[in-house]
N, C-alpha and C positions, 0 to 999 in steps of 0.2 A: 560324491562331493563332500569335502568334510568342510562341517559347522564350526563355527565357533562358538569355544563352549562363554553359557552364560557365566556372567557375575551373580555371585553367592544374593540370597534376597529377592531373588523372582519366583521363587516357587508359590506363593499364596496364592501367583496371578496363572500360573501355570495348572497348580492343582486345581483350581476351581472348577468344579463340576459342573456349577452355574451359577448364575447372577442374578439381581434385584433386578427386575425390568428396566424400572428407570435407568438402573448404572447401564445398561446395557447400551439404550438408547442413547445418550449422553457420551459414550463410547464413538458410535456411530457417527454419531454426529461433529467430533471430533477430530476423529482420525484423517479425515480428509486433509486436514491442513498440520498434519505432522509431515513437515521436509525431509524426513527418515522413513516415511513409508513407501515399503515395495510398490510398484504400478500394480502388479498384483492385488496388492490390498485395495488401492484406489479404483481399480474395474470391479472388483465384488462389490464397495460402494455406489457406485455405477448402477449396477442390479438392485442394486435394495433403495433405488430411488432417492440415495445421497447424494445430492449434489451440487450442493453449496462450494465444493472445493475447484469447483471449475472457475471462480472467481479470482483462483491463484494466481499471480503473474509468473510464478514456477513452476505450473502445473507440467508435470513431463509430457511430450507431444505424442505418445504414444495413449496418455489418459485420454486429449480432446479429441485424438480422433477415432477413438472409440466410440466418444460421446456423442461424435456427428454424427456417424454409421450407427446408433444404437437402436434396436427393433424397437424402445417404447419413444411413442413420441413426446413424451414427458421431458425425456432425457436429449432429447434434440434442442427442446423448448430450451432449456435452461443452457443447454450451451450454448444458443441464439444470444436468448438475455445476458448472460454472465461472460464467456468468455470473450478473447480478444481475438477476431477473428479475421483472417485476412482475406483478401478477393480470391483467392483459390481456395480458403477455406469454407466460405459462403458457397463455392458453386460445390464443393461437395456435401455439403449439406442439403442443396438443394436437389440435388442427383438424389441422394439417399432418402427422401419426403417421399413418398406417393400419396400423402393424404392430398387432395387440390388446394383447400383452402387455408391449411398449412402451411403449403409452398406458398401460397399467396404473400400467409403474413410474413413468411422468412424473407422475399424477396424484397417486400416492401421495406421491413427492418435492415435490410442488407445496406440498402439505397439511404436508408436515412445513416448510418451508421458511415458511411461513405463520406456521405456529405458532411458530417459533421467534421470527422480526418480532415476534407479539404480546409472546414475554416479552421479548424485549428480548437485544440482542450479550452475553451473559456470564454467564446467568440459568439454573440450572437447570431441568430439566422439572418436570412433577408427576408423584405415583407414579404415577396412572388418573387417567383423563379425568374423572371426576365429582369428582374432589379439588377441596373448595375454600378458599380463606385463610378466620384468622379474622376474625371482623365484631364481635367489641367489642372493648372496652380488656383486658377482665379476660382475653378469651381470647389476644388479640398478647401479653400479659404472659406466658401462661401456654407458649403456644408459642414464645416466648424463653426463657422460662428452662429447657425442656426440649432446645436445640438443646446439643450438645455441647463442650466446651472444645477447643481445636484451638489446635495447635503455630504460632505466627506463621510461621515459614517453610514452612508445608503451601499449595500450589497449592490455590487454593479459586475455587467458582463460585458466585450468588449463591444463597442457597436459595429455591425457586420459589414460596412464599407471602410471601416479603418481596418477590419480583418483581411476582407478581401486585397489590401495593400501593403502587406505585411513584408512582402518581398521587393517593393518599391522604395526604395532607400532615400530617393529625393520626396515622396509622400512621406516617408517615415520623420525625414529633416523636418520638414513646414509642418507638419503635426505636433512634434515633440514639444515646438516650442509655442501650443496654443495657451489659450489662457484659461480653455474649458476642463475641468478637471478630466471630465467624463471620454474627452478626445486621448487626451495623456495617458490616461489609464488604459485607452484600448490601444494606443504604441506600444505602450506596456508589458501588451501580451505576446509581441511581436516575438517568433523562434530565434531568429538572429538579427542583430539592428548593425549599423553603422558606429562606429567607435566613439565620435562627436555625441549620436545621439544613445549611446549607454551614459554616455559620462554626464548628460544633461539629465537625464533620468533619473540616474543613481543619487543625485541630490537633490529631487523634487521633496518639496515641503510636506505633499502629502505621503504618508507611509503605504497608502495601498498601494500606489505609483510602483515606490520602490520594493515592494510584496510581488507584485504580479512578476515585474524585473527580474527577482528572484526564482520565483517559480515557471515562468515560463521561457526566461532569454537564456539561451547558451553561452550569451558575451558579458551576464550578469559581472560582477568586479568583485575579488576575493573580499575586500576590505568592505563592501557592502552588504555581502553576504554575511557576514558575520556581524554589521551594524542591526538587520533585520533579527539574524540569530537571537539577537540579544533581549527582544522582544514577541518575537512569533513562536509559536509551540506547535505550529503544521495545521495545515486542513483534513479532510478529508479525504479532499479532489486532490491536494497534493502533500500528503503525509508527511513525506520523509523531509521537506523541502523547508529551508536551505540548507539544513546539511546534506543533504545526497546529492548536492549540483556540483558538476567536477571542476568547478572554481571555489571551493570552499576551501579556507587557508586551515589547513593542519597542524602547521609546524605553526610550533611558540602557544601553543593552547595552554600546556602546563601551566601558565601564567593567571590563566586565572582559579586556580585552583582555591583560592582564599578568596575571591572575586565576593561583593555583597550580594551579587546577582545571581538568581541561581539557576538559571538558563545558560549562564555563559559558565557556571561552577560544572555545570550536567555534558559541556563538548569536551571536558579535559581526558575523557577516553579514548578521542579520537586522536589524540596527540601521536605520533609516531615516537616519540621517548616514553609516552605513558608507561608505567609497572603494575604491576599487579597490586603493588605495596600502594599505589596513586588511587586506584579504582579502590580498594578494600576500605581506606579514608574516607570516600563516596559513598559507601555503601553505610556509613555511620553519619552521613549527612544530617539536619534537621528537615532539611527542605524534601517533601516526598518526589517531588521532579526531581532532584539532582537521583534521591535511593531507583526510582525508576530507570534512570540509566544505567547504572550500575547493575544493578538485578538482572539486566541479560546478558552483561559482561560472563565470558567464559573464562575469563582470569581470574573472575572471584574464586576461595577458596569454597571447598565443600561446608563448611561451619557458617561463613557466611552467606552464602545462598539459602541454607536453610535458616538462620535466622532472620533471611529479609522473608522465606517465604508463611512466616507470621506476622508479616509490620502489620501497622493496622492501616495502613494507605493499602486498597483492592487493587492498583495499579500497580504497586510493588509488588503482590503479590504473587499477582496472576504472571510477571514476568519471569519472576523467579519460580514458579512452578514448571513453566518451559527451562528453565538453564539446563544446562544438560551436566554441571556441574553439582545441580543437585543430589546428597546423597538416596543410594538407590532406597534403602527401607524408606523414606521423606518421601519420596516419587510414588511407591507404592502403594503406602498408605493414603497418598492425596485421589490415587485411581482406582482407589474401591470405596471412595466416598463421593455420591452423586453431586454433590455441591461444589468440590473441585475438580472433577475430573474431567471436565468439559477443559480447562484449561490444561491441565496436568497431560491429557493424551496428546498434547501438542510438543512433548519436550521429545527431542529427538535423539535422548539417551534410550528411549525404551526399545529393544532390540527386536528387528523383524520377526524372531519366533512369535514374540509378546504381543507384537502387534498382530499377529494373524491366530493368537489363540482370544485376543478381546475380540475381533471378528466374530469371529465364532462365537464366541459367548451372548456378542452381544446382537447377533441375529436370530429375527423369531423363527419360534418353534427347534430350535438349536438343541442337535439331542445333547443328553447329557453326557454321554462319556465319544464323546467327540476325540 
């Protein structure tokens, strides 16, 4: 099979006979979450008790179900914990356990992890397993207006009989319009609502209301998506959200490219007219949100990727050290230095050969002329 050949600039990482421990480690630990690594490299991870990258929502299906089936049961552990696993993927996990108390806990994890699916990402439990919602009008009324008044800025989750009613549309109507914050916010969480009650939502007074909307409805509303935009920068439980909900209005973003805002100055990439020449002005932003966006823009030029990836915002940074537009001696240099390369082995310009000689490098006892 013929290779392609490398770009000029990778020999430092190639010749290297070996490594600084740390670099190596730091390697390792890395590599998992480079979108450009062979499954190959990702099952040697696997082995060397890596496996942090099973957390991917990319992870190729060929990495996890390795990691069901994998002889240590370390590596079973963690794809329990970490990955996303489905009811046929649980019972092969559970086949492949012969420890007893193991399979115990796998199965028990299975069942909570089940049960969570059923209420839904955000949804509190019930007290006991025979708890059920109300089933009239008069009782949703009555179990509304006994739920508590709660301070707007209190972390809240939705409460588990407004969950378990999520698909009840006529609960969802007399709900939407309570007057307890804490009910509204758990419609809020609702997967799909009835059209009346997005559109009562979408202008609730409070923002978590219209947050959760965001993140969890499918019927969320372009125009409100992009009202939340203009003030949310994502969770953790929901990162990417609102701009990765497929109601998020695209077209006419250019517009705010002078915007004073710079949340709404940072979606002008997503513009479908956007230029490379639109994002390169971004990347000279003041504001380090808008340069973060830009930074993992693949339209930026080679000059300035590498000049975002010394801004002195670490979130600029660390983005533009993955661009794959970075040039190659900048990439290489950032990967034989332990302080960047934890982020740097994540850029998906570094070529399969490369990634499988840091492997090697960076596993112990790794002889030297490998």
């Amino acid at each position: 099979m013929t290779r392609t050949p490398l770009a000029p600039g990778w020999e430092p990482l190639l010749a290297a006979p070996a490594v600084d421990r740390r670099l190596g480690l730091t390697w390792l630990s890395g590599l998992g979450f480079n979108r450009a690594a062979p499954v190959a490299v990702l099952l040697a991870l696997l082995d060397l008790d890596e496996t942090d990258c099973l957390s991917r929502p990319d992870l190729p299906a060929a990495v996890l179900d390795a990691a069901l089936a994998h002889p240590e049961r370390r590596v079973r552990s963690r794809a329990a914990e970490l990955g996303r696993l489905s009811p046929e993927q649980w019972e092969r996990l559970l086949a492949a356990t012969p420890e007893p108390e193991l399979r115990s806990r796998f199965a028990e994890l299975a069942e909570q992890r089940a049960a969570a699916r059923r209420r839904g990402r955000g949804v509190g439990e019930a007290p006991h397993p025979g708890a059920r919602p109300p089933a009239t009008a008069a009782e949703l009324a009555a179990m509304a207006a006994a739920v508590p008044d709660i301070v707007p800025g209190n972390l809240t989750i939705a409460l588990w009989w407004v969950g378990a009613l999520h698909d009840d549309g006529a609960a969802m109507r007399l709900l939407a319009a309570s007057p307890k914050l804490l009910v509204r916010r758990s419609v809020a969480r609702a997967p799909r609502l009835p059209a009346d009650v997005v559109e009562l939502l979408a202008r609730d007074e409070d923002r978590v209301v219209r947050l959760f909307l965001a993140e969890s409805c499918a019927d969320a509303p372009a125009w409100m998506l992009l009202e939340v935009a203009s003030w949310w920068k994502g969770s953790f439980s929901f990162p990417d959200r609102p701009r990765s909900h497929p109601n998020f209005p695209r077209a006419g973003l250019l517009r705010f490219a002078a915007d004073p805002n710079p949340l709404l100055r940072a979606l002008v990439p997503d513009d479908p007219e956007a230029t490379a020449a639109d994002v390169e002005r971004l990347a000279a932003d003041p504001d380090p949100t808008v340069r973060r966006t830009a930074a993992e823009d693949r339209r930026l030029s080679p000059a300035a990727v590498s000049a975002l990836a010394a801004d002195p915002d670490a979130g600029v940074r660390y983005r533009a050290w993955a661009n794959p537009a970075l040039p190659v001696a900048d990439l290489v240099a950032l990967l034989l230095e332990p302080r960047t390369a934890e982020f740097a082995v994540r850029n998906p310009a570094v070529p399969p050969a490369v990634l499988h000689r840091m492997l090697a490098l960076g596993t112990p006892h790794t002889a030297a002329a490998r």
